[in-house]
C-alpha distance (Angstrom), angle and dihedral (degrees) to the residues before:
residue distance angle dihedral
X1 . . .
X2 3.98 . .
X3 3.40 123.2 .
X4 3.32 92.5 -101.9
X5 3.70 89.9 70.8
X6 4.25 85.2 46.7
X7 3.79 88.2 52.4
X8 3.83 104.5 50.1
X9 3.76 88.6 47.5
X10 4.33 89.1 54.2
X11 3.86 86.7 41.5
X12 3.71 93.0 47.4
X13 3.77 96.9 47.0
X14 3.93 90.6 47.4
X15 3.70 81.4 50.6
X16 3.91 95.8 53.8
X17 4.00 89.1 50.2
X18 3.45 92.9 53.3
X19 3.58 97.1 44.2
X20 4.20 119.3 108.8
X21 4.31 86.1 -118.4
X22 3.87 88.4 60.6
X23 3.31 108.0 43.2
X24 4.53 86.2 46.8
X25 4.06 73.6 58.6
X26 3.65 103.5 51.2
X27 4.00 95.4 39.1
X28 4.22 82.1 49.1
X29 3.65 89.6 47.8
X30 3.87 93.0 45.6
X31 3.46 90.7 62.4
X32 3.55 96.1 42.2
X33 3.69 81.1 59.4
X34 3.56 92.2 55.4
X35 4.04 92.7 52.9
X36 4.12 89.3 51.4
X37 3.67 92.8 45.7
X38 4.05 88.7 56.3
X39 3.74 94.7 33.3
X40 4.13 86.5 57.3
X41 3.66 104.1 39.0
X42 3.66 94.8 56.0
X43 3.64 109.2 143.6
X44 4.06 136.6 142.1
X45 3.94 97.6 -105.6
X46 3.55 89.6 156.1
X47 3.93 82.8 -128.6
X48 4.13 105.6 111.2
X49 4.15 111.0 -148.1
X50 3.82 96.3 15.2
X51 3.93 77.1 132.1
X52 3.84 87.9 71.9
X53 3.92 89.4 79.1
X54 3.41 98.5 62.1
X55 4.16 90.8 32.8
X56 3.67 107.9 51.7
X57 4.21 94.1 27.0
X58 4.40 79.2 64.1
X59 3.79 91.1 39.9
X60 4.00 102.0 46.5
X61 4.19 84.8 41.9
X62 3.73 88.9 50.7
X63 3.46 93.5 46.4
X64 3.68 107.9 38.4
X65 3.64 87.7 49.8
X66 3.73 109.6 48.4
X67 3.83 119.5 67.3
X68 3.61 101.8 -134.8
X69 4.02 126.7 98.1
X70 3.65 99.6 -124.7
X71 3.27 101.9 48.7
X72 3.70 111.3 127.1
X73 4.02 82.5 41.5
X74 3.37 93.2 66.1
X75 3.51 102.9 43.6
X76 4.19 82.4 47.7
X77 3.93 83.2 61.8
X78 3.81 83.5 51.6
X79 3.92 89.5 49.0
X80 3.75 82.3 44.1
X81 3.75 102.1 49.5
X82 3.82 86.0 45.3
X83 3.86 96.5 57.0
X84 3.67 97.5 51.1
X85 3.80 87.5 51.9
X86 3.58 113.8 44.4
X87 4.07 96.9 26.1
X88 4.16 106.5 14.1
X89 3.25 84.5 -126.1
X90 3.92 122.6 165.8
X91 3.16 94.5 159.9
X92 4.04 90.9 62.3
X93 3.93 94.7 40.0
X94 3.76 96.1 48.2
X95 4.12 88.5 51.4
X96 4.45 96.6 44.4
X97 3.60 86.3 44.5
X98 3.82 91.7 53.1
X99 3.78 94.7 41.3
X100 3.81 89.7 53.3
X101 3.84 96.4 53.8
X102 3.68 91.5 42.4
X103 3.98 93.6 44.3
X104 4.20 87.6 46.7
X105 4.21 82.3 54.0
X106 3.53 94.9 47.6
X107 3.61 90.3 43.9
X108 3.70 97.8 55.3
X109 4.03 86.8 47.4
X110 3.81 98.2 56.9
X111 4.21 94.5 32.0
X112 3.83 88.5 79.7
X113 3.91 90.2 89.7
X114 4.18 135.4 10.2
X115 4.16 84.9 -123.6
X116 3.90 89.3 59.5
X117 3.87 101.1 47.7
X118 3.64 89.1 58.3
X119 4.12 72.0 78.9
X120 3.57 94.6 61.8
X121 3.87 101.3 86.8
X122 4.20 86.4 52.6
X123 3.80 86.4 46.7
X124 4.11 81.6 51.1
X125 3.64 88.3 54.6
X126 3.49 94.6 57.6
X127 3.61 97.4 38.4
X128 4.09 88.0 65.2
X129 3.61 92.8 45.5
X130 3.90 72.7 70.8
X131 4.02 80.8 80.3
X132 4.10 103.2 62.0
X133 3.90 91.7 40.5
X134 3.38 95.3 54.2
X135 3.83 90.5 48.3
X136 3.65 94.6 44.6
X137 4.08 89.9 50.5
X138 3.83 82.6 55.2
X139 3.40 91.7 51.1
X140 4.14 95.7 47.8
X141 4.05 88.0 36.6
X142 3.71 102.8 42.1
X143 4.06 111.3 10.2
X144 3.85 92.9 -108.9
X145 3.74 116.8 161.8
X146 3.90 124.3 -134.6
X147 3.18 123.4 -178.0
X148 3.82 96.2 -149.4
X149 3.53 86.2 78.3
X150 3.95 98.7 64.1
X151 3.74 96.1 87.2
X152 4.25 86.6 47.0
X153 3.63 146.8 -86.9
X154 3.52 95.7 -71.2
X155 3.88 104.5 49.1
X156 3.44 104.0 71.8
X157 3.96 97.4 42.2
X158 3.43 82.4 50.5
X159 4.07 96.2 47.4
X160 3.88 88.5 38.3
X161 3.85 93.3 51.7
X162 3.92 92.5 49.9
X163 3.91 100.6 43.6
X164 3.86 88.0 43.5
X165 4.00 95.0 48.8
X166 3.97 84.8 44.2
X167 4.14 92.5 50.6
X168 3.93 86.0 41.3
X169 3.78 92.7 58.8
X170 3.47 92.0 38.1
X171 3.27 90.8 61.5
X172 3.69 99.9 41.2
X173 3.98 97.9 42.2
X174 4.42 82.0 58.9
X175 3.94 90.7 47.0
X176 3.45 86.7 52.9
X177 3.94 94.2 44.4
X178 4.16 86.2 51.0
X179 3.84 91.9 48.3
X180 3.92 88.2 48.5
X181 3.40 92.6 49.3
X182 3.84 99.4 46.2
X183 4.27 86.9 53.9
């Protein structure tokens, strides 16, 4: 054992982080994250969407940082992939698969200029209001009972539109911070 041998094996791991295959991996398993983080702190707070923090700050990171278009898709199959596992959770997967596509739309929108994506943590706002509509057209559609809806329509778009625009700039003030810091 030369260090040779020693240095091929550092070059070849640095190699296999940098690779297109790895990084897929780590954006799936960021949003994986995401899904286990609001699979575990589930708790009556009274406070609809305080999920979005933790959601959207991972998802406008993830895909203001990576280079690729889907991005935020794929780490919403992560999210996805997640919630059927730990929870069995349709409900869940159907909703971070939905905000990923619609984030990675938004995201190509506003990316035309820097002045623009300043928008992106409103656009994250709106993107977990996805959440309460999709619950309240089960309820209309199919009779299903949330209880996000006990303190009125309007509360939990409200709450979900705040805690996601809050997560969403979250996210996209600590992208900025690690592009800063890598200049």
């Amino acid at each position: 054992m030369n260090g040779k041998l020693l240095q091929k094996t550092i070059s070849s791991s640095s190699e296999a982080l940098s690779s297109d295959k790895a990084r897929y991996l780590l954006i799936f398993l960021a949003g994986a994250t995401a899904m286990v983080l609001h699979e575990t702190f589930r708790f009556g707070l009274g406070l609809p969407g305080r999920q979005g923090l933790t959601l959207m700050a991972i998802l406008i990171f993830v895909r203001c940082a990576a280079p690729y278009q889907f991005t935020a898709t794929l780490a919403g199959s992560g999210g996805l992939v997640a919630a059927f596992i730990f929870r069995d959770n349709p409900t869940a997967a159907t909703i971070v698969m939905m905000q990923g596509i619609l984030l990675d739309l938004a995201y190509k929108q506003l990316s035309s200029s820097s002045i623009t994506l300043w928008l992106l943590p409103i656009a994250a706002g709106l993107i977990h209001t996805v959440k309460p509509l999709f619950k309240l057209g089960l309820f209309l559609w199919a009779g299903v009972e949330a209880g996000a809806f006990r303190n009125g329509i309007w509360y939990p778009f409200i709450t979900h539109f705040i805690f996601g625009a809050t997560g969403g700039l979250i996210g996209f003030m600590a992208w900025r911070a690690l592009k800063k810091k890598s200049q």
